[in-house]
C-alpha positions in Angstrom: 89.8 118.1 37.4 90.5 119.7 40.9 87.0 120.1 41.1 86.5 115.8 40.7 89.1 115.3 42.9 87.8 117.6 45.6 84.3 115.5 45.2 85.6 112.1 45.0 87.2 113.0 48.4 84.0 114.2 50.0 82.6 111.3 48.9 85.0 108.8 49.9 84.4 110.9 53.6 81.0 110.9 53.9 80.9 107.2 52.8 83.2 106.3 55.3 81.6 108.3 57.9 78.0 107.1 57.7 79.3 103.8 57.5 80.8 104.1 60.3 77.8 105.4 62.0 75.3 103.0 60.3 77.5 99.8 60.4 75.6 97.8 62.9 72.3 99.1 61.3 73.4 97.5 57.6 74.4 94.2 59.2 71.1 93.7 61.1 69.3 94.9 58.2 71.0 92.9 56.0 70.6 89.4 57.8 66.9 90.1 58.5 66.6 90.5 54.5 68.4 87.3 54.1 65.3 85.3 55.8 62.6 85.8 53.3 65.4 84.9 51.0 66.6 81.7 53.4 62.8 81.1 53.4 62.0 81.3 49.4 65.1 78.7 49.0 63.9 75.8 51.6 60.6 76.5 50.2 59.6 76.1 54.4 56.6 78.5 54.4 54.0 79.9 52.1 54.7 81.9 49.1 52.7 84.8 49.8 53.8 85.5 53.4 57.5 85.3 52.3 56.7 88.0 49.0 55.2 90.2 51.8 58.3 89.6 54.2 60.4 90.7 50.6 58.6 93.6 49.8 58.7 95.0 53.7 62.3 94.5 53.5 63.0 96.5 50.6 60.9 99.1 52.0 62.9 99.6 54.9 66.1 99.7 53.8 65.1 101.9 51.2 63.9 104.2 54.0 65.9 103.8 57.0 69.3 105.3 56.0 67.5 108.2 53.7 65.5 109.3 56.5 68.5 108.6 58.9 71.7 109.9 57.3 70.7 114.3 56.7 68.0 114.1 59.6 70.8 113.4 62.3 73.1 115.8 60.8 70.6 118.5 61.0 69.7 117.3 64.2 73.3 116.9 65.8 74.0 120.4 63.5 76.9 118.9 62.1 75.5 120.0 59.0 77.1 123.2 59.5 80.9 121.4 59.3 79.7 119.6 56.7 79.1 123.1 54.5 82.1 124.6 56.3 84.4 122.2 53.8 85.8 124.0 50.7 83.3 121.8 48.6 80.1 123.6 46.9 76.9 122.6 48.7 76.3 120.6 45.6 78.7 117.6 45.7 77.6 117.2 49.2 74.5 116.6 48.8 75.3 114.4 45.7 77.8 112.5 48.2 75.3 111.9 51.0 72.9 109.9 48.2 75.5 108.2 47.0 77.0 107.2 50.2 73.1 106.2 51.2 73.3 104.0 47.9 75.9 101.8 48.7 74.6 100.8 52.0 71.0 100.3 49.8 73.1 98.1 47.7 74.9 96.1 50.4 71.8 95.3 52.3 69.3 94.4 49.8 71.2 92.8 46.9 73.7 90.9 49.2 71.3 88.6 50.2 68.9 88.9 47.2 71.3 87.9 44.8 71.3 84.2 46.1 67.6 83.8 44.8 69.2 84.6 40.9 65.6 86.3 39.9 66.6 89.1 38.1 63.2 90.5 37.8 63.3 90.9 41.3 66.1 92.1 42.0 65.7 94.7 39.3 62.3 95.5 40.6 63.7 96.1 44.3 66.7 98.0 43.4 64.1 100.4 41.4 61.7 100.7 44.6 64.3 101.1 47.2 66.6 103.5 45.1 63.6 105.0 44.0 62.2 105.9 47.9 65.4 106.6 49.2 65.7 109.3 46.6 62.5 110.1 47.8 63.1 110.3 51.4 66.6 111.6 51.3 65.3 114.5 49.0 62.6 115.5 51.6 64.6 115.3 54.0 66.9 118.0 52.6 64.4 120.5 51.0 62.5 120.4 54.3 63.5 120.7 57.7 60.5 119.6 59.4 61.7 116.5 61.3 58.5 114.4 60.7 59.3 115.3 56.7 60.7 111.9 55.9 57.8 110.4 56.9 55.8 111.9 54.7 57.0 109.9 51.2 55.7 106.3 53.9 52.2 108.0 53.7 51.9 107.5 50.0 53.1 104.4 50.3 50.6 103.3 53.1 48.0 104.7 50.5 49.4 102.1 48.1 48.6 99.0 50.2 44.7 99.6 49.9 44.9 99.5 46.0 44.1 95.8 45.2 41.8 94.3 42.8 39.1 94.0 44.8 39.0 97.1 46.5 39.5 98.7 42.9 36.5 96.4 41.4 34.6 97.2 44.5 35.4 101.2 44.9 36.8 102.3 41.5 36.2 99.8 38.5 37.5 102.1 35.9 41.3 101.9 37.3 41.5 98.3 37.2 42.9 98.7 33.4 45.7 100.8 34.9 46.1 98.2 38.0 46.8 95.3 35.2 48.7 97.8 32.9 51.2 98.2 35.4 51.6 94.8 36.5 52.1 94.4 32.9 55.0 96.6 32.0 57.4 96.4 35.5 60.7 96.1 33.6 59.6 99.9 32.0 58.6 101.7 35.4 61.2 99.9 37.0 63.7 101.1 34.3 62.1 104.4 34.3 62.0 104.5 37.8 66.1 104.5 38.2 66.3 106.4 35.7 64.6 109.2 37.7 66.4 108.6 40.5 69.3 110.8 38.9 66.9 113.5 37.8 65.8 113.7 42.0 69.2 113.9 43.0 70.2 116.9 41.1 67.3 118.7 41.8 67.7 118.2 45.7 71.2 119.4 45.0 70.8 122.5 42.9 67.6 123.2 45.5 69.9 123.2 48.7 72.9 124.7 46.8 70.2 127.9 46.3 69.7 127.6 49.8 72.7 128.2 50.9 73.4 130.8 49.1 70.6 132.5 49.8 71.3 131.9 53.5 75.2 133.1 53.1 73.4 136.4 51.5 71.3 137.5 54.6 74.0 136.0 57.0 75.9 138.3 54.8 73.2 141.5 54.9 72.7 141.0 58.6 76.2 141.7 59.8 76.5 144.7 57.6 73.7 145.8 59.3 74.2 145.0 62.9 
């Protein structure tokens, strides 16, 4: 119970604190997610460049505060005073996704939610949950700077797989191009149901970090 308490409070903290920081960031975001939607209700432009606008939307704000929000506190080492709080390493790293969650949440389905397709909404929430798990996990596990980058390179690979590249260069994975179009409610399901299973890894990952670190920080004094 002490322990809940103790993380509901870091998470309240680090909620508060990132939106404080990111504030501006998930207003501009948010209005410049509203146009493909503004643009889908008055009908006022084609249907293909507004899906493109959508799906580049949901792409960045399911990147920008999970490549934003641990990067800067490594950077600004105000990591260390986040560890420094009598919290295990654990719940932090469990507060910092869920803190980047609701500003996921607030950006993308504020304004999406005024179209009433479900199926899109549910497949959006799956991608951007889904990257920002992504991203967010990278950018704990590693601290190379250019790490949350890295996820964007897979998805830069994605945009050359259409059906006529695949009939052109690779005919045997059009099945599996049609397949998936075919079952999006299951990988988008599946996809958020994953999102968990990241989290917890990153967690229990960094947790053994730090305790490994806290050892030879330990070992090395002892020496000295």
């Amino acid at each position: 119970m002490r322990f809940l308490q103790r993380f509901c409070n870091v998470v309240t903290a680090l909620t508060r604190k990132d939106w404080s920081e990111y504030g501006k960031a998930v207003a501009i975001l948010t209005v410049a997610t509203a146009i493909p939607v503004v643009l889908r209700l008055r009908q006022d432009a084609r249907p293909d460049f507004v899906r493109h606008m959508q799906y580049s939307f949901v792409i960045a704000d399911g990147w920008f505060y999970a490549q934003s929000s641990f990067l800067n506190e490594r950077l600004r080492k105000t990591i260390d005073y986040l560890l420094a709080l009598p919290v295990d390493p654990f719940a932090v790293i469990l507060a910092k996704h869920i803190s980047v969650y609701t500003m996921v949440v607030v950006t993308m389905d504020v304004p999406m939610i005024l179209l009433r397709d479900w199926h899109m909404l549910l497949l959006a929430n799956a991608a951007a949950f889904l990257l920002a798990t992504v991203v967010l996990g990278v950018s704990v596990l590693w601290e190379w700077p250019v790490a949350p980058q890295i996820p964007m390179l897979g998805l830069f690979a994605l945009t050359f797989v259409t059906p006529d590249n695949l009939s052109t260069y690779f005919p045997e994975a059009l099945h599996a191009y049609h397949w998936v179009f075919a079952h999006t409610y299951m990988l988008a399901v599946t996809a958020l149901a994953i999102c968990p299973l990241i989290t917890l890894f990153t967690a229990l990952q960094f947790r053994r970090y730090c305790r490994r670190w806290e050892g030879l920080s330990r070992d090395r004094i002892m020496y000295l």
